[in-house]
DRENDO-34808 format. One record per atom (N, C-alpha, C, O): residue number from 1; residue in one letter; x, y, z. Coordinates in steps of 0.05 Angstrom, whole numbers, plus 5000, padded with zeros to 4 digits. Atoms other than C-alpha are relative to their C-alpha. Layout:
<pts>
   pos   code      x      y      z
   NUM      A      X      Y      Z
...
</pts>
This chain:
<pts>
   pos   code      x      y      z
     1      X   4979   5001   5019
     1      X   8416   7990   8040
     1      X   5023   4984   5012
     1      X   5035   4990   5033
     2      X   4979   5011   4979
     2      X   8466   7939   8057
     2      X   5026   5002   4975
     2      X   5018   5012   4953
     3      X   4980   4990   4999
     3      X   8534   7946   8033
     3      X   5020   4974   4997
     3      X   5028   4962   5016
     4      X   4979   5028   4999
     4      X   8582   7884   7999
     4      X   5034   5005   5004
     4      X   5047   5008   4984
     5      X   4972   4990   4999
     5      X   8658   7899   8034
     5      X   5011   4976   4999
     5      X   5034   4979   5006
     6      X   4986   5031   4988
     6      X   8678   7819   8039
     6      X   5004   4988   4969
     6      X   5010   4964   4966
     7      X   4988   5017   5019
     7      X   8689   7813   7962
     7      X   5026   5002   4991
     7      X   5035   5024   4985
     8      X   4969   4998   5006
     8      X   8761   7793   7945
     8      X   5004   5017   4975
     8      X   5018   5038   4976
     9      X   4999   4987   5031
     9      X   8756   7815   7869
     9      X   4977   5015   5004
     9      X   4957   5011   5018
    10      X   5015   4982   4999
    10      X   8730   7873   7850
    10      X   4968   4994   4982
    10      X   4977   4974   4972
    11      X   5022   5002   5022
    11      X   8662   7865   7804
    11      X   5002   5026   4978
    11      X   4999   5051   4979
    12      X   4995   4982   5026
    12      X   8675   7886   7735
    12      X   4968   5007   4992
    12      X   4947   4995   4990
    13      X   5030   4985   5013
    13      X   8620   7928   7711
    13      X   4995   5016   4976
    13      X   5015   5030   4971
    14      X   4994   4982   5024
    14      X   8602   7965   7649
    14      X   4969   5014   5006
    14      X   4950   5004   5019
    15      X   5026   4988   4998
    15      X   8548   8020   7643
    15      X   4969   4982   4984
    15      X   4948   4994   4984
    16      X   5024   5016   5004
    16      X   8496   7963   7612
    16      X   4996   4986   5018
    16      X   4975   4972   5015
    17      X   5012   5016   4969
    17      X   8495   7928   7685
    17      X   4984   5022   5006
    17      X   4962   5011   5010
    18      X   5019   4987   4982
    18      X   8456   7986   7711
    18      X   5010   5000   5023
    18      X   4992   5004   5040
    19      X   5000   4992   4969
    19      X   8488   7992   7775
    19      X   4989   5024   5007
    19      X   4971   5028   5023
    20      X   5020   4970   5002
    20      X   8470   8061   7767
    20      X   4988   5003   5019
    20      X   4994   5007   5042
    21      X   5027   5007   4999
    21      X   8409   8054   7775
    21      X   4997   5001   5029
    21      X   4979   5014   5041
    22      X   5000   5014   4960
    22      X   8420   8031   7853
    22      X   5006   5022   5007
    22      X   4992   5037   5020
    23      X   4977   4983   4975
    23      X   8478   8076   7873
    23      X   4976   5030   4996
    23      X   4967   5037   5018
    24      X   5019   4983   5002
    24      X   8425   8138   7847
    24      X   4986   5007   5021
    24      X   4986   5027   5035
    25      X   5020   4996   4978
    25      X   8367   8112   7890
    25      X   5007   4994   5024
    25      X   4991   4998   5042
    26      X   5000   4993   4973
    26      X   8412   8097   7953
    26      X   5013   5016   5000
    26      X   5024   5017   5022
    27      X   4990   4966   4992
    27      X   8443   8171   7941
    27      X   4986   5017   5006
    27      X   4996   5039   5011
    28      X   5029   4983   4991
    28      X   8374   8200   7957
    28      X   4990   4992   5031
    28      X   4969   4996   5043
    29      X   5005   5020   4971
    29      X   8375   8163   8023
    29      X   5020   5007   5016
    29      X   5021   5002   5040
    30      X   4973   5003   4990
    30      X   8438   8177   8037
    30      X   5000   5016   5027
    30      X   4982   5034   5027
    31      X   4999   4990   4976
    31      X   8455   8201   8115
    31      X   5030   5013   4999
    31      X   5044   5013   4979
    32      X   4976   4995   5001
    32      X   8518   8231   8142
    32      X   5021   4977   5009
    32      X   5044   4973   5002
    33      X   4983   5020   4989
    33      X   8536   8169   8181
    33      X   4997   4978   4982
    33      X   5009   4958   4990
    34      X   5005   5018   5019
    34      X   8515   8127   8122
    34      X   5028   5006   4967
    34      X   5038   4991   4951
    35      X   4988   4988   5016
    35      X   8555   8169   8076
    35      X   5030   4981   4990
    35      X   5034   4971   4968
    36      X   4973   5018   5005
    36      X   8630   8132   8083
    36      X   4998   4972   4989
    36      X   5010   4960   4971
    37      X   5001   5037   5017
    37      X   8608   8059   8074
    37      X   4984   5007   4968
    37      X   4990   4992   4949
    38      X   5016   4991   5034
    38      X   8563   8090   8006
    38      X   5032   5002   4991
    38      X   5042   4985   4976
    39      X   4973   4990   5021
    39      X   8635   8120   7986
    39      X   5024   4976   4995
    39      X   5035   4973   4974
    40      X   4991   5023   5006
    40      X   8672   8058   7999
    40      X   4993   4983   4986
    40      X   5010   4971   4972
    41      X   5014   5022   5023
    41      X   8624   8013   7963
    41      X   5002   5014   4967
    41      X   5010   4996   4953
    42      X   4995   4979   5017
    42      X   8630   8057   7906
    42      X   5023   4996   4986
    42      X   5026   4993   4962
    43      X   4974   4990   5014
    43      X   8700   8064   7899
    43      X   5022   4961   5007
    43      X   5042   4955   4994
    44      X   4988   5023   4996
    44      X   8723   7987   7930
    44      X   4992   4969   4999
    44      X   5003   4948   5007
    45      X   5013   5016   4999
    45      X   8672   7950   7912
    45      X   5000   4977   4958
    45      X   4995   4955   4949
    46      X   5005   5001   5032
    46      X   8675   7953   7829
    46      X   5022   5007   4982
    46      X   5029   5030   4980
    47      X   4982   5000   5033
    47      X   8723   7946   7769
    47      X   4992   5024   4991
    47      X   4977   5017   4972
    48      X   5012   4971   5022
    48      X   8702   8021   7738
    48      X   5017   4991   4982
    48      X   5019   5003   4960
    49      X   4985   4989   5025
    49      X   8703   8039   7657
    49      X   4997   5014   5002
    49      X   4987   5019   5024
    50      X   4998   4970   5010
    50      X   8705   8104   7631
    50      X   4981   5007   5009
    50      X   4979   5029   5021
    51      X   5030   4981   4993
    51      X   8632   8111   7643
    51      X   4996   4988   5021
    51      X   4985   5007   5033
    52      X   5015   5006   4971
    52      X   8613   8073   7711
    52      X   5011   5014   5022
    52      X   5000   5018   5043
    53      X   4990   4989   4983
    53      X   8670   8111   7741
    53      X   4989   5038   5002
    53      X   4991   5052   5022
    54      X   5025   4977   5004
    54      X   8627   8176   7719
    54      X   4967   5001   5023
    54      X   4952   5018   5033
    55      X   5031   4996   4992
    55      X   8565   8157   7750
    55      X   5016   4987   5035
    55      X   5005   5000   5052
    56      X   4988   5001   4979
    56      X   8602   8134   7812
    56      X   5012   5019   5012
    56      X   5009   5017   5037
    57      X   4999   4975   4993
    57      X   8629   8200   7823
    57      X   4975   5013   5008
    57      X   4974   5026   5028
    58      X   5024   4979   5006
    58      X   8562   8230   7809
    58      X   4982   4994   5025
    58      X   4973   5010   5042
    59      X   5013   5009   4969
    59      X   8529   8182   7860
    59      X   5007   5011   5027
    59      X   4991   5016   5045
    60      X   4988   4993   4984
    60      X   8579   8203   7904
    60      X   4996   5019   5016
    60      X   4998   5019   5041
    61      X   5000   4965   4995
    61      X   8569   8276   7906
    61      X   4971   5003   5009
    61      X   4966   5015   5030
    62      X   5023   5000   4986
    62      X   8492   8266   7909
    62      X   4990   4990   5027
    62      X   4973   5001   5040
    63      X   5001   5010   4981
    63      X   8494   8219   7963
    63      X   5014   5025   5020
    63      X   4998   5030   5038
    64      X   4992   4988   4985
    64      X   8540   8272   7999
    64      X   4974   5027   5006
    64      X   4962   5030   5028
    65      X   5024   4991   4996
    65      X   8487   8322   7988
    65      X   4979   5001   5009
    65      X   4968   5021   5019
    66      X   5022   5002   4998
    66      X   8432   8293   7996
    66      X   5006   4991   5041
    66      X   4987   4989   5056
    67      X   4985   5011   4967
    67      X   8473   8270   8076
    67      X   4995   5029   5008
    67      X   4978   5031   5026
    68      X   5003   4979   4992
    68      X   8482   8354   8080
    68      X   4973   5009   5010
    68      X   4968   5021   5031
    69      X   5028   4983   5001
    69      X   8405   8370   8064
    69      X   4983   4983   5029
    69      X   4965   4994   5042
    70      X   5009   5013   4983
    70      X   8388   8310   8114
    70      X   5007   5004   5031
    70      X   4996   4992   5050
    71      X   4993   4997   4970
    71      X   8428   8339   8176
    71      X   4975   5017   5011
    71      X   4953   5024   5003
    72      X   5023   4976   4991
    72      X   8396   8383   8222
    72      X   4996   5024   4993
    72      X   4976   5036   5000
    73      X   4996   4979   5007
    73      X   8422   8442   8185
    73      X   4984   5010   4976
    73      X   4977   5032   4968
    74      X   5012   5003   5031
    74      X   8389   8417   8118
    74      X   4978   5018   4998
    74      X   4972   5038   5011
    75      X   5019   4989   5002
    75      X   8332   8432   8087
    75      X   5001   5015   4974
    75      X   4991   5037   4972
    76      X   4991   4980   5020
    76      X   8354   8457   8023
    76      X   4975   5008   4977
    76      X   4966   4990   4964
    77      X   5015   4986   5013
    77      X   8305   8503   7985
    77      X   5002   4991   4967
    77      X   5020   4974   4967
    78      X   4999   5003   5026
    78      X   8299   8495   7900
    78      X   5017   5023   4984
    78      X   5029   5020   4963
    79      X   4980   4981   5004
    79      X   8334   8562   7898
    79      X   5027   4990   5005
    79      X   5044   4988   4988
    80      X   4971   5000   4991
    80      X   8394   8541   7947
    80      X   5015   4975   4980
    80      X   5039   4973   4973
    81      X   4995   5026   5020
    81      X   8390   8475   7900
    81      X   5015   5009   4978
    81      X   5038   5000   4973
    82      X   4984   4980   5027
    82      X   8406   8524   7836
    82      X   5033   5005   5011
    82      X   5054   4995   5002
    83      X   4982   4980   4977
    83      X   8455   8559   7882
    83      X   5024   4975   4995
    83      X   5045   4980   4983
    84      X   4983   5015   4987
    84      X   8492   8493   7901
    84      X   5012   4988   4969
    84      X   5034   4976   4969
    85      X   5000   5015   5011
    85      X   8488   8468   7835
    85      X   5028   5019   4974
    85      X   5046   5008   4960
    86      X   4984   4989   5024
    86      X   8524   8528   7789
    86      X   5031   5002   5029
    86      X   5051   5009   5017
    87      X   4979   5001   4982
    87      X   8579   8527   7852
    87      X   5009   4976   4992
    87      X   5028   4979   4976
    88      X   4988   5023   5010
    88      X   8595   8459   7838
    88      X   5005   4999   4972
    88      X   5025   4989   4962
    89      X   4977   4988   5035
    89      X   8602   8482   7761
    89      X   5022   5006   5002
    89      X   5042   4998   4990
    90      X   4975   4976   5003
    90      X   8645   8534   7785
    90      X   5026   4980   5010
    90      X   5047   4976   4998
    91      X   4978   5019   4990
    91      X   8687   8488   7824
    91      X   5009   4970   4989
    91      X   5032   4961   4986
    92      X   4991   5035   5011
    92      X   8688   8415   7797
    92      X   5002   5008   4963
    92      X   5021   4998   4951
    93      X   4993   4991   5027
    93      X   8681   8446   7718
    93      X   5022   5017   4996
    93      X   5040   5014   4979
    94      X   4986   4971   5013
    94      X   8714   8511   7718
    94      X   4988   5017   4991
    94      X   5004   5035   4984
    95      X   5013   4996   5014
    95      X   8659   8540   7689
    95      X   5001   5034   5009
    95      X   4995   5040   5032
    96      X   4999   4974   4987
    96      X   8668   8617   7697
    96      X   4981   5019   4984
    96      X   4978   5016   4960
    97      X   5021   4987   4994
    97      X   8617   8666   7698
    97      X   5007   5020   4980
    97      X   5030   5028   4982
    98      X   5027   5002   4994
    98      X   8580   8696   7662
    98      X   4995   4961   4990
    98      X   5011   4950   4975
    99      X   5000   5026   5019
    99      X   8556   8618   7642
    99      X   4956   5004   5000
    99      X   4939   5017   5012
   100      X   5030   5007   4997
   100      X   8482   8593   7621
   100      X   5002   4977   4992
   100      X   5019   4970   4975
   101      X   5013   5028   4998
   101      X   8448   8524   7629
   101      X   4972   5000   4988
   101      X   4953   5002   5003
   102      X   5022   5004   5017
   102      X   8396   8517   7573
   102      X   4985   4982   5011
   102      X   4999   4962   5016
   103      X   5024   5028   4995
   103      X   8337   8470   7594
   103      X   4974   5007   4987
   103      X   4954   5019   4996
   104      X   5016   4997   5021
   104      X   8301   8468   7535
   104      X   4963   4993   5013
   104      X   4943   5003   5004
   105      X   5028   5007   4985
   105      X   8239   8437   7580
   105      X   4984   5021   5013
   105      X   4961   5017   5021
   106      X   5018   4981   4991
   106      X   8223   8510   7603
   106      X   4984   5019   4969
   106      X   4965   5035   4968
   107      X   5022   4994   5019
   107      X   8202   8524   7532
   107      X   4963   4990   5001
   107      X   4945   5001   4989
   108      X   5019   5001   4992
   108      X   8143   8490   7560
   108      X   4980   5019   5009
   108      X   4955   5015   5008
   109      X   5016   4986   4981
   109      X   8122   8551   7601
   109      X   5003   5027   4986
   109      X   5025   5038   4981
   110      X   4988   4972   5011
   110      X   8112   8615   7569
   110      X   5003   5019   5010
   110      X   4993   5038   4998
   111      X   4989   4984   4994
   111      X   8143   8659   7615
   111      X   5030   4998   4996
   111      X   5045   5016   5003
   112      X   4975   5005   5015
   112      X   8208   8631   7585
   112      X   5009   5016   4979
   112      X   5032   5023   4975
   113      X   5003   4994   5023
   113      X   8192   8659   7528
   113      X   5035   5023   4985
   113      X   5044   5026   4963
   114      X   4983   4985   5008
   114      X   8252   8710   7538
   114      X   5024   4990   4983
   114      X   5035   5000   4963
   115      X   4970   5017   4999
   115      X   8312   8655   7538
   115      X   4997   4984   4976
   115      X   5008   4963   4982
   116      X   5006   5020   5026
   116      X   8294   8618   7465
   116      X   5001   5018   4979
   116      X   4988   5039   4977
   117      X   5002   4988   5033
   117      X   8314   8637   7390
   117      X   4999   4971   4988
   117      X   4982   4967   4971
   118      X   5000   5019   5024
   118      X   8327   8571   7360
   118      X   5001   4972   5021
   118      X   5007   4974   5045
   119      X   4992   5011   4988
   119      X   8328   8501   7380
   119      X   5007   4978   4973
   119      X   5006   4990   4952
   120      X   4996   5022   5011
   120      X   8346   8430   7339
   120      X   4980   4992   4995
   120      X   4963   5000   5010
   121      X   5017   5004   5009
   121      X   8299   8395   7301
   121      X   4993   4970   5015
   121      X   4971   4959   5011
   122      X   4999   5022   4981
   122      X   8314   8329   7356
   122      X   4979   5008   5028
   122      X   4962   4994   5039
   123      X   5011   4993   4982
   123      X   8296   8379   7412
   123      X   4975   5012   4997
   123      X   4963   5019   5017
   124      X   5030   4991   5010
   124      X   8230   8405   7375
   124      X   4987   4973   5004
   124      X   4972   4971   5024
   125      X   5012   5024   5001
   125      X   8207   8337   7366
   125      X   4997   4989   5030
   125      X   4974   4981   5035
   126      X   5002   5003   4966
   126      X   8219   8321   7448
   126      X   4978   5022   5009
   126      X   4959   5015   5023
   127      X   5015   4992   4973
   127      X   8187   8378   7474
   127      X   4965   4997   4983
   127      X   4944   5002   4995
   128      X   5029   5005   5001
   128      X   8125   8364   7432
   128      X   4992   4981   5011
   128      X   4968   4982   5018
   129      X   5009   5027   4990
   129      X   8121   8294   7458
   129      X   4995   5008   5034
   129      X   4976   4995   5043
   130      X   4988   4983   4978
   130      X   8135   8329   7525
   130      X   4969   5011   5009
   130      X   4954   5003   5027
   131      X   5029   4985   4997
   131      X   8071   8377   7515
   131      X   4976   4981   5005
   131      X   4960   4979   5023
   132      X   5013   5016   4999
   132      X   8040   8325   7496
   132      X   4994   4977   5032
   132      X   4973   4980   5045
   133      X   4995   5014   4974
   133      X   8052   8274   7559
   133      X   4986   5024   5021
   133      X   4962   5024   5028
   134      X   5018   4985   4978
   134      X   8039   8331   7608
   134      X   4971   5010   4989
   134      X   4957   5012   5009
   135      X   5029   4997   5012
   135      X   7971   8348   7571
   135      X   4981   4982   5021
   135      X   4966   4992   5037
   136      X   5012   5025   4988
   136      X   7942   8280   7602
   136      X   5015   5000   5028
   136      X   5009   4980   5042
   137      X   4980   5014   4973
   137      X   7992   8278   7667
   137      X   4998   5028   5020
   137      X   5003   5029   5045
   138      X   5006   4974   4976
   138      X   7979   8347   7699
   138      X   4981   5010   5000
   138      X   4985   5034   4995
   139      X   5022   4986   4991
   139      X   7915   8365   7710
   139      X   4997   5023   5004
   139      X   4983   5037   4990
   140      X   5008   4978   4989
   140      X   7922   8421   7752
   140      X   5024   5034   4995
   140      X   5029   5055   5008
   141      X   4986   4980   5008
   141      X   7967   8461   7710
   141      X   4979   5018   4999
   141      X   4956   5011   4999
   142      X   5012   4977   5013
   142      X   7945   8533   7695
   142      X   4986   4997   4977
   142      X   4989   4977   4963
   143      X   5013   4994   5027
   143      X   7903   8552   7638
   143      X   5017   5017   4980
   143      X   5005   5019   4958
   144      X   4980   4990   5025
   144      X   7958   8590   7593
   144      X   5017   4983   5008
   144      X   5032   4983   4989
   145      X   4973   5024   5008
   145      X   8011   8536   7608
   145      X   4982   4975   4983
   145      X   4991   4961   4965
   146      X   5015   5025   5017
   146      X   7955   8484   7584
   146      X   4993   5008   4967
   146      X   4992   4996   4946
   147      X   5005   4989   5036
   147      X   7940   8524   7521
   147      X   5023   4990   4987
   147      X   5022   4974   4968
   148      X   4975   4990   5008
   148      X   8014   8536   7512
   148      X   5010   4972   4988
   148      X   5020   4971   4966
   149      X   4986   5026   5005
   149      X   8032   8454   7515
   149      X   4976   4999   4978
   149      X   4986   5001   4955
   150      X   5018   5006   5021
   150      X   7962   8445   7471
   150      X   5015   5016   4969
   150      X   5015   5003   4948
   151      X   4990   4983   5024
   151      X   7996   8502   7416
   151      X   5021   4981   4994
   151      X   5020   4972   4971
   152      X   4975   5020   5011
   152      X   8064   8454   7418
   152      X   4989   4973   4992
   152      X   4996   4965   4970
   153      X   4996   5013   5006
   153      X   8038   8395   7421
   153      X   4983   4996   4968
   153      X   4986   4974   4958
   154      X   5022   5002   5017
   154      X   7984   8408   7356
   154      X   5026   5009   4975
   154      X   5020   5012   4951
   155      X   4977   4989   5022
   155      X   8059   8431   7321
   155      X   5013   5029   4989
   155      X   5031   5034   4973
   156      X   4992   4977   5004
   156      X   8059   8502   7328
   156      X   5027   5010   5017
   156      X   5028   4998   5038
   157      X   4980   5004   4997
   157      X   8130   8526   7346
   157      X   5001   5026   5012
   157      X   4999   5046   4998
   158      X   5009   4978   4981
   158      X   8126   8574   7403
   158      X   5021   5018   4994
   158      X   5040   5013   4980
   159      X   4973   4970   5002
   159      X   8168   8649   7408
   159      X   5008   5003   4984
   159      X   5029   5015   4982
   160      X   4984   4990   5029
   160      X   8178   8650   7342
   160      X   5030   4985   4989
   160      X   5046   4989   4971
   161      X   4969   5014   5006
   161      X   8235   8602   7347
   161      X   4999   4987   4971
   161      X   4980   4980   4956
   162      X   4988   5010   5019
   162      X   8274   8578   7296
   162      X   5014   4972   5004
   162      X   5034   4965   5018
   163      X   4984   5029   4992
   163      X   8282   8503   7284
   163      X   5030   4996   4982
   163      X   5029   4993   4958
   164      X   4977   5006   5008
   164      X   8355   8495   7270
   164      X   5020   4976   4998
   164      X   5031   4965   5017
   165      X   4978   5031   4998
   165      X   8400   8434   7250
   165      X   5032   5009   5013
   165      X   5047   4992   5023
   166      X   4972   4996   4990
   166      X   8467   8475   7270
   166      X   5000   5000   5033
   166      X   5020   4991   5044
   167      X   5002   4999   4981
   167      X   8440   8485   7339
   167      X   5013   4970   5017
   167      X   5012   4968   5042
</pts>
């Protein structure tokens, strides 16, 4: 990852360049001693709008992260991941407790089954395409999660949910 600090003007950017795209995959790379020149390029490198200065933050924070999980201390679990992730709600949102984070993609699995009454008739249409795609792309799922995507993707509308336009 090399790193442009020698341009006079900043480079104007709008979220249709895709820088993105970059700062993303070298925030997954990211080290601790790598960390400052990422945050400088970031923040001294580019003209931000409304939205690049969004995903420049965002890079930011992952790159910092992903520097933590890479020390020697790292190592961060899928739990501590959750963990780290409604903490940074709590702190960078505000988001105060009780809160929930819908991810309509575990309607996929029917031990979900509890967390679903209704969804949108946008997000019905996704997770069948969804069922569908993993059908052909995971093999070595289980035998009631493979039924379960075969029941969605053939149009049947799992837990009894209710497709809703207010949702």
């Amino acid at each position: 990852m090399k790193f442009n600090f020698r341009l006079k003007k900043r480079q104007q950017i709008t979220e249709k360049s895709k820088c993105q795209e970059q700062w993303y995959k070298d925030a997954r790379n990211m080290t601790v001693k790598k960390l400052p020149k990422f945050i400088k390029h970031l923040t001294n490198d580019y003209e931000h709008d409304y939205g690049t200065i969004c995903h420049a933050v965002t890079a930011a924070a992952i790159g910092a992260a992903w520097a933590v999980d890479a020390s020697p201390q790292g190592g961060i679990t899928g739990f501590q991941a959750g963990a780290i992730m409604w903490e940074f709600m709590k702190q960078w949102n505000h988001v105060e407790f009780p809160a929930k984070l819908l991810r309509y993609e575990n309607a996929l699995y029917p031990q979900y089954e509890h967390i679903f009454t209704s969804m949108s008739p946008a997000t019905w249409e996704w997770l069948q395409k969804e069922a569908r795609k993993r059908i052909d792309d995971r093999e070595n799922a289980c035998a009631e999660v493979k039924s379960h995507w075969q029941s969605i993707a053939n149009g049947i509308i799992p837990f009894g949910l209710k497709i809703d336009e207010e949702v």
